[in-house]
C-alpha positions, 0 to 999 in steps of 0.5 A: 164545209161548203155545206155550213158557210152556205147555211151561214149565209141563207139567212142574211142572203135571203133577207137582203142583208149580204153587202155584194150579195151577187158577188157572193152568188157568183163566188159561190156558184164558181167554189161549186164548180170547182168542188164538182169539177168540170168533167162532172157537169157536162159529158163531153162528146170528144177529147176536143170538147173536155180540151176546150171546156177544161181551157174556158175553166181556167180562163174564167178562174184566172181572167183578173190575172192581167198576165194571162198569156196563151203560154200560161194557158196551154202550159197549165192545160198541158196542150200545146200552144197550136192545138190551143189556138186550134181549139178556138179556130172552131168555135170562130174567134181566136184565143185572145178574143175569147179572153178580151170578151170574157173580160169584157163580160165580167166588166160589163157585170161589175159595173151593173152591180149596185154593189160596185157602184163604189168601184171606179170604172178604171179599178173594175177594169183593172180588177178584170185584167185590162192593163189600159183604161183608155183600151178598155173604153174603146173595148168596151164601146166597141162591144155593147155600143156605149162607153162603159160610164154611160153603161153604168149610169143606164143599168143605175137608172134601170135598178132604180 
C-alpha cells in the first residue's frame, strides 16, 4: 500500500508540483516510521533507552493533542509516572520541557514552511498543542531569541 501512494506521488513530488510538499515529506517519513517500528530503526542498548525512544515516539506522534499530559504518557507507555520523569532527569531536562521544546520545533518549521505561509502564527501554535498564544510568543522568543512573526519574516526573505 504504502508502496503505490509514494509511486503516486514521485511524479508531481519531484516536478514541484505537491502543495505542502514538505508536509508531505515529514508525514511520509513519520507513516514510515510508524510501519517499521521503533525498535527497528535503532538497537537500543538497555531497556531504559527503548523506554525512552519508545516514550519521544508517542510524544512527537501526539505533540498537536494540547492534553498531553505525563499521565497520558506514562499511561500509554505502560511505565509508571516517576520512572517516566526519571527517564528524562538523564537526559537533563524534564518531561515538560522535552514536550514544550518539541512543540517548539515543530512551530519554528511551519512557520518556515512557505506552505504555511497562509496559516496564522496563532492557528501554527495551536495546531502544535500551545493553548496560549501570548505563552507561546514568550516561548518561542525565549528559545530562538526573536518573536515567532519576526522569525517567519526572515525565513520568508531568506527563501526568496
Amino acid at each position: 500500500m504504502l508502496s503505490s501512494v509514494i509511486r503516486s506521488l514521485s511524479a508531481p513530488f519531484l516536478a514541484g508540483g505537491l502543495r505542502n510538499g514538505d508536509a508531505l515529506t515529514e508525514s511520509v517519513i513519520g507513516v514510515l516510521v510508524n510501519v517499521l517500528g521503533v525498535d527497528r530503526i535503532a538497537e537500543p542498548a538497555t531497556l531504559r533507552a527503548a523506554h525512552l525512544i519508545a516514550v519521544k515516539a508517542y510524544i512527537d506522534a501526539h505533540l498537536t493533542d494540547a492534553d498531553l499530559s505525563p499521565a497520558r504518557i506514562s499511561g500509554a507507555s505502560r511505565i509508571s509516572l516517576r520512572y517516566l520523569h526519571r527517564l528524562f532527569e538523564d537526559e537533563g531536562i524534564t518531561l515538560q520541557q522535552y514536550v514544550i521544546r518539541e512543540r517548539l520545533l515543530r512551530c519554528r518549521r511551519e512557520l518556515a514552511n512557505r506552505s504555511m505561509a497562509s496559516r496564522t502564527i496563532t492557528d501554527i501554535a495551536f495546531s502544535s498543542g500551545f493553548q496560549n498564544a501570548g505563552h507561546f510568543s514568550r516561548r518561542f522568543k525565549a528559545a530562538f531569541g526573536m518573536s515567532p512573526n519576526d522569525y517567519r519574516m526572515i525565513a520568508s526573505a531568506a527563501q526568496s
